[in-house]
C-alpha positions, 0 to 999 in steps of 0.5 A: 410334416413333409407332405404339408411343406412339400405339397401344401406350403408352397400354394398357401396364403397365410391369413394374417391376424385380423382385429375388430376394435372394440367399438364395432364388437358390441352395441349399436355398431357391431353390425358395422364390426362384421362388415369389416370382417366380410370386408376382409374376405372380399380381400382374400378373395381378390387375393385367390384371382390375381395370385391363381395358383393359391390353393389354400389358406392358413392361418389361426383363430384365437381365444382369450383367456377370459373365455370358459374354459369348459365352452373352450372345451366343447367348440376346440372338440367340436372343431375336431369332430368336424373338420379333423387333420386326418393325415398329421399335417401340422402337429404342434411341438405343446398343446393345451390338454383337452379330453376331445373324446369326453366332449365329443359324447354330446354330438352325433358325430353325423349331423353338422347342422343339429351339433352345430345348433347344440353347439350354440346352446351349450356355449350359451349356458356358459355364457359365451357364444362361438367367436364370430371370425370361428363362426365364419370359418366353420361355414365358409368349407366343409373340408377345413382342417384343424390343427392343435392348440397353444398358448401364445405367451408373447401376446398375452397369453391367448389360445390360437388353434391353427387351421387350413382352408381349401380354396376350391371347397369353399361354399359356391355361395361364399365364392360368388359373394367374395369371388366371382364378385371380384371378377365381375368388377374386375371385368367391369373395369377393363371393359370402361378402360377399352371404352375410354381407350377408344374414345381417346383414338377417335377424339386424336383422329377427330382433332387431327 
């Protein structure tokens, strides 16, 4: 839309495509797997304080083909019951056919934290569970939004569903973990640099 180039495009930083290796997916490693992916927030996070006028973040969260079509289903609903594009920012040219409506009915619509648990559960009697990078973005703001769905048939086929992230809606306690953080060490470091600025002049002026 217009109003997406004009007001939104030229404050966002895309998120890039991001892939945990299969070994720190699954077993004894895949605690070393999410610290990866929080590693990859601490970036974005150092990427909103040294680039001050981004506002938001845009990117796509991915789903393969071998994923239940019906637990595909319920969470791509889920996401639109909840983090809904209210004004048509981004509409996709094809979009994979869903009846958001019919999976809907099974949420109260009103109470993130109980469809969220339901959300879980139905998933799981499917034998899957919500993707962990999914999972990350659907905590991490209230106001995310969620645009279509398409297939990706030059890479492999998978489903990406794009999404947009507003910097200032994220959850204080993300910002002070991936954020403030950041500043504190930033601040850190050009205070050990003063330090040792000042301690080069005194040595000079000793050695002269």
């Amino acid at each position: 839309s217009d109003e997406f180039f004009n007001d939104y495009l030229p404050y966002t930083i895309e998120l890039g495509r991001s892939f945990v290796q299969p070994k720190y997916q699954k077993g004894r490693y895949a605690r070393k797997g999410l610290f990866a992916l929080d590693n990859l927030w601490d970036g974005l996070g150092a990427i909103t304080i040294e680039y001050p006028d981004v506002k938001y973040f845009f990117g796509k969260v991915t789903m393969y083909k071998h994923f239940d079509v019906e637990a595909r289903n319920t969470l791509l609903s889920f996401m639109h019951l909840y983090f809904p594009d209210k004004d048509n920012l981004i509409i996709t040219p094809t979009q994979i056919d869903v009846d958001f409506a019919k999976y809907q009915k099974q949420f109260k619509g009103n109470d993130y934290k109980a469809d969220y648990k339901l959300l879980g559960s139905v998933l799981k009697e499917s034998g899957e569970r919500i993707p962990p990078l999914i999972n990350t973005y659907m905590n991490i703001s209230p106001s995310m939004r969620t645009f279509g769905t398409i297939e990706n048939p030059y890479f492999g086929g998978v489903e990406e569903t794009g999404i947009l992230i507003s910097i200032d809606d994220i959850y204080a306690a993300k910002k002070d973990r991936h954020i403030i953080t950041y500043k504190r060490m930033a601040k850190f470091k050009s205070l050990v640099k003063s330090k040792l600025k000042i301690k080069r002049i005194r040595k000079k002026k000793r050695d002269k």
